[in-house]
N, C-alpha and C positions, 0 to 999 in steps of 0.2 A: 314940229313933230317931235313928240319925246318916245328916242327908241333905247332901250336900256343900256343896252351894248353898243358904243360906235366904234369904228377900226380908226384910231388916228395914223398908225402907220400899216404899210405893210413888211410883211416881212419877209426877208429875201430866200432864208433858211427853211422857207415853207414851200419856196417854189419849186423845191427838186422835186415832186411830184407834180406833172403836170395834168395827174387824176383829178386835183382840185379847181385847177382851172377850168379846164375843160369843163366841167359838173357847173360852174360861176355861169360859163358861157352858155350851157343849153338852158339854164335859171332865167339869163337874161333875155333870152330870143325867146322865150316860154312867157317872162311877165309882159314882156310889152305889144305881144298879140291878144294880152285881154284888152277888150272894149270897156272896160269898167272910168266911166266918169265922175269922178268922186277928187274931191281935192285933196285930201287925204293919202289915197292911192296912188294919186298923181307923184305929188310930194315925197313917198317911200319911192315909187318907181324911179325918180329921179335920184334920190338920196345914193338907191340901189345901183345907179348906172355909173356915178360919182365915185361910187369905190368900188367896184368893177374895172371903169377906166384906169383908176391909178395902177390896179394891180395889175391892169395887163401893161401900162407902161416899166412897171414892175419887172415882169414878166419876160419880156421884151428883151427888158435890159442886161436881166440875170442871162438868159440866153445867147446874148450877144457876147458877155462876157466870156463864157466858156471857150472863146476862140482869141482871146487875146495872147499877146505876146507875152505879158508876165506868167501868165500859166502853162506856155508853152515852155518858157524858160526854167517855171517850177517843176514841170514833168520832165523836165531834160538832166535836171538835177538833183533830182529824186533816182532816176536809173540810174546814173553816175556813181550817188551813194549806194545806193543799193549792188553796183558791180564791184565799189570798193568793198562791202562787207561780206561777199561772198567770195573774192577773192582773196580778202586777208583768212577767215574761215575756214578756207581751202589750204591756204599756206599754214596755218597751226595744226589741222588734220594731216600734216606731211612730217610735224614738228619731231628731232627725234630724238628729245623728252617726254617719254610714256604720259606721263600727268595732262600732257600740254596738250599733244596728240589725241586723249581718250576724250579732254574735256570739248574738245572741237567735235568729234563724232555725231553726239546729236544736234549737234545744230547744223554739221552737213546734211545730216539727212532731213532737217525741216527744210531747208534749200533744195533738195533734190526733188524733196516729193511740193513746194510751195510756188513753182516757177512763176512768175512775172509776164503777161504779155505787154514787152517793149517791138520796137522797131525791128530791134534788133536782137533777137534769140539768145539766151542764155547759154554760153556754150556746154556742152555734157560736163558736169563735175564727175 
């Protein structure tokens, strides 16, 4: 069967929306309830379940990942940074070098008004 377009791979950066899966999924539960006998038809419906299944293994796998330890370890280290730079932030907005002081002000107040939902609350600046 010659289809213009084939999917050699999928692609993982597609799967953060699982609108499109989903829409794959009711495609495939929709073509294989026609009765249509045709080798042709056959053939796509097949072709079509063949990359279907990758991407839900795909899919699967994008999913499962979200719960591993290196990204638990990346969000642990991301608030870390993120408490070091609001902390030092906070220490130059105390600074008592005018210059030093004024240049820290707006970036306190993008920290005051951009809070982060961590574990752990950001305490009041």
């Amino acid at each position: 069967m010659n289809i213009p377009i084939q999917i050699d791979t999928v692609s993982i950066a597609r799967a953060t929306n699982a609108a499109h899966y989903e829409y794959l999924a009711t495609v495939m539960r929709r073509v294989e309830e026609i009765p249509i006998e045709n080798d042709l038809w056959r053939k796509a419906v097949d072709e079509f379940r063949r990359a279907f299944t990758d991407e839900d293994k795909a899919f699967k796998k994008y999913s499962a990942s979200l719960k591993t330890a290196p990204l638990r370890d990346a969000d642990a280290e991301r608030d870390r940074l993120y408490a070091s730079l609001r902390d030092a932030v906070k220490a130059f907005a105390k600074f008592p070098i005018a210059e030093m002081s004024q240049a820290a002000e707006p970036l306190l107040r993008i920290i005051k008004n951009y809070r982060i939902n961590t574990a752990e609350k950001p305490k009041t600046l």
